[in-house]
C-alpha positions in Angstrom: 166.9 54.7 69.1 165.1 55.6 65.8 166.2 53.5 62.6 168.4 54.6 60.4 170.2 53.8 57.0 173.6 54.8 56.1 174.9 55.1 52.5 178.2 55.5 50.7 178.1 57.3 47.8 181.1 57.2 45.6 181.5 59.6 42.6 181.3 58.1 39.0 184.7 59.9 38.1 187.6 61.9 39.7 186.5 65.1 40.7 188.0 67.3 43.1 187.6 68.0 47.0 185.4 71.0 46.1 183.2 68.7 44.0 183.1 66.3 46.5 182.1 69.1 49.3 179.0 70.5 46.4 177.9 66.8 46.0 178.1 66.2 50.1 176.2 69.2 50.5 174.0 68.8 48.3 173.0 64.9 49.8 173.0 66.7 52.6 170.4 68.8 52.0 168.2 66.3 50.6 168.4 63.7 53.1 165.5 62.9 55.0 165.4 62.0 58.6 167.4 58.2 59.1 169.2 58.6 55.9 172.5 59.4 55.6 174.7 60.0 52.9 178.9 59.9 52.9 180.3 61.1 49.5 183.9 59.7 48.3 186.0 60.4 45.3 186.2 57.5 42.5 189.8 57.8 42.4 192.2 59.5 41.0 194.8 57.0 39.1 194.9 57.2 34.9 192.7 54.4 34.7 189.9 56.6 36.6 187.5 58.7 33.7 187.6 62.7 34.0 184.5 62.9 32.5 181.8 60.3 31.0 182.2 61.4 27.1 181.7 57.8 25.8 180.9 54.3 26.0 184.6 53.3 27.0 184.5 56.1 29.8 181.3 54.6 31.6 182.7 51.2 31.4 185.7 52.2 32.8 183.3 53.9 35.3 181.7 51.2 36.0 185.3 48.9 37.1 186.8 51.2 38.7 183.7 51.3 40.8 183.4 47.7 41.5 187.2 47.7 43.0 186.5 51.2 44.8 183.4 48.9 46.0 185.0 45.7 47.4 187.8 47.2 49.0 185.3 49.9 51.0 186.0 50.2 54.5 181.9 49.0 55.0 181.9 48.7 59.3 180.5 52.1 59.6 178.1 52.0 56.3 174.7 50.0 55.8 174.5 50.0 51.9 176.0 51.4 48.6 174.4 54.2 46.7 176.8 54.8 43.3 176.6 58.7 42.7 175.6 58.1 39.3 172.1 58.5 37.6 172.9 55.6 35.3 173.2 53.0 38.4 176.5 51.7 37.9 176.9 48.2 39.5 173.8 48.1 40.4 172.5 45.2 38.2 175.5 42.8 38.9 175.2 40.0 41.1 175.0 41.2 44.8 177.5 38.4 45.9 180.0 40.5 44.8 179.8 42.9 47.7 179.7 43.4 51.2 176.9 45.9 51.2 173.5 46.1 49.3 173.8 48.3 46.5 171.0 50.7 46.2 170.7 52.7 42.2 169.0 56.1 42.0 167.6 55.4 39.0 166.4 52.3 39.8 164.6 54.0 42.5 163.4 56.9 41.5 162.2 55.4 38.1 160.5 52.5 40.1 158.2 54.7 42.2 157.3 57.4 38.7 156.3 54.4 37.2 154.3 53.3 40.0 152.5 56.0 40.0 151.2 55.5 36.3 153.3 58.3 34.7 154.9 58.7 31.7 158.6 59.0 31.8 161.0 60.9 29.7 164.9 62.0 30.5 167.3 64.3 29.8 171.6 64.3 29.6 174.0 66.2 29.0 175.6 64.3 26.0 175.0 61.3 23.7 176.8 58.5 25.6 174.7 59.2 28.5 171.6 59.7 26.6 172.0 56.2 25.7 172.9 54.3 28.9 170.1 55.9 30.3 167.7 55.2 27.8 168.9 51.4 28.2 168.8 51.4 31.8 165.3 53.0 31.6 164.5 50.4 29.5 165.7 47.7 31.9 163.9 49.1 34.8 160.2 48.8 32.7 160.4 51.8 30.9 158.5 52.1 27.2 161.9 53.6 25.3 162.0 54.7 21.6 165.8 54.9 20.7 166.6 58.1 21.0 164.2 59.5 23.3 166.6 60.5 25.8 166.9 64.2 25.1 170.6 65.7 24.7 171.3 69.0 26.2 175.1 69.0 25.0 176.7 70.4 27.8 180.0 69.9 29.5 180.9 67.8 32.6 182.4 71.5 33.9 178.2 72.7 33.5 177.2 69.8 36.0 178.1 72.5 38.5 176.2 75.6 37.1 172.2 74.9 38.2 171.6 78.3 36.4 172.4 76.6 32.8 171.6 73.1 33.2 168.0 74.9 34.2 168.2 76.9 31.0 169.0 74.2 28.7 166.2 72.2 30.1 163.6 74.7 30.0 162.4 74.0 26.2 163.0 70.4 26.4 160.3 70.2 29.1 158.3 72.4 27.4 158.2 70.2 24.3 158.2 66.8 26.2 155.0 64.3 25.8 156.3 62.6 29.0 154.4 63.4 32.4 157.8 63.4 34.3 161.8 63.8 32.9 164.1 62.5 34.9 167.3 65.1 35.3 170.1 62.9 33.6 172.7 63.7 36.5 172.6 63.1 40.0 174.9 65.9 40.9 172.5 68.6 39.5 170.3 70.6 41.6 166.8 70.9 40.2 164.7 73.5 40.2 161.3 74.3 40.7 158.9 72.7 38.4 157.8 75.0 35.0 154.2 76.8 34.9 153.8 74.4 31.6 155.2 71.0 30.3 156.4 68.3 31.8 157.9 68.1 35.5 161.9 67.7 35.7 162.9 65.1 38.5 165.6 65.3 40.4 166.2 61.3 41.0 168.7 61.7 43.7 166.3 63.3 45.8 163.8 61.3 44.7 165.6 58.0 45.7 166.5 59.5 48.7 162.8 60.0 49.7 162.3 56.1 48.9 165.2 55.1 51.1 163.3 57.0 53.7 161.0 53.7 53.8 163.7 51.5 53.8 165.2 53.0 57.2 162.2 53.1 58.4 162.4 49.3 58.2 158.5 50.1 56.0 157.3 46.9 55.4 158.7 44.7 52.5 161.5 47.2 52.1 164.1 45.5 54.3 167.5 46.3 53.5 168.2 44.5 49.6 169.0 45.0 46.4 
């Protein structure tokens, strides 16, 4: 029987059952062989954010996740992968759960950097811009304040790969970095630019890494 990892990915806000059927796809798609990937809804109670517009939305993010977390049905699932590019959860204490919890970013940033590259990003509004530039920053990156590009686009956009393409496009263009990571793990990324710097998609990214992992690739067991 070949290895294999299995995942649950749950949503960083309440979405709907279409969302949830784009984002399964779209692991789907991306999953290499031994990985796979079950997407779940955050919730949908008031306390759940709609949208991650500022700090006190990702926070609340981030606790509603931890409960969604610990009371996860985890028989059928080898590890957690939060849905989220700024890795919510994944820095607390691993006591706290029943599974490992794996971060895209964490990941995806991990193996740019180990590659000697330069490393820029991109979201879609300010509050993100700067969680991910202090995640970044946690995870080895060299990060100016600020240097998290803002696109200013709506959480309805993270849907529309057509205009999250086009508001990228001159932000690469003008970008010092050798790779941008795509500030949302639910956006499909297109093919790199004939000029600037190269957009990454870090769910697929993190995906390929996991690859290793359910491989059982040496060093790579199963962990935080």
């Amino acid at each position: 029987m070949s290895a294999s990892l299995r995942l649950l990915a749950i949503t960083p806000i309440a979405v709907s059952d279409e969302e949830v059927a784009r984002r399964q796809a779209r692991y789907d798609r991306h999953a290499p062989n031994g990985v796979s990937v079950l997407v779940e809804n955050l919730g949908t109670g008031s306390d759940v954010p709609r949208a991650l517009e500022c700090e006190a939305d990702i926070r609340a993010s981030e606790t509603s996740l931890i409960e969604r977390l610990q009371n996860a049905n985890v028989s059928e699932i080898d590890a957690f992968l939060p849905d989220c590019v700024l890795d919510p959860v994944v820095s607390l204490h691993p006591s706290l759960f029943a599974r490992p919890v794996y971060g895209v970013l964490k990941l995806s940033t991990h193996f740019l950097l180990a590659q000697g590259l330069s490393i820029g990003a991109v979201a879609r509004n300010a509050a993100i811009a700067r969680e991910l530039d202090r995640k970044l920053e946690l995870y080895g990156c060299e990060v100016a304040s600020g240097s998290t590009q803002i696109l200013g686009l709506s959480v309805s956009d993270i849907s529309d790969e057509n205009l999250w393409a086009a508001a990228t496009e001159e932000t690469l263009a003008a970008s010092s970095a050798s790779a941008v990571i795509n500030g949302c793990s639910a956006v499909e990324v297109h093919s790199a630019p004939a000029q600037g710097a190269v957009l990454v998609d870090p769910t697929a990214t993190a995906l390929q890494v996991l690859e290793l992992i359910a491989r059982g690739f040496p060093g790579t067991e199963a962990r935080r």
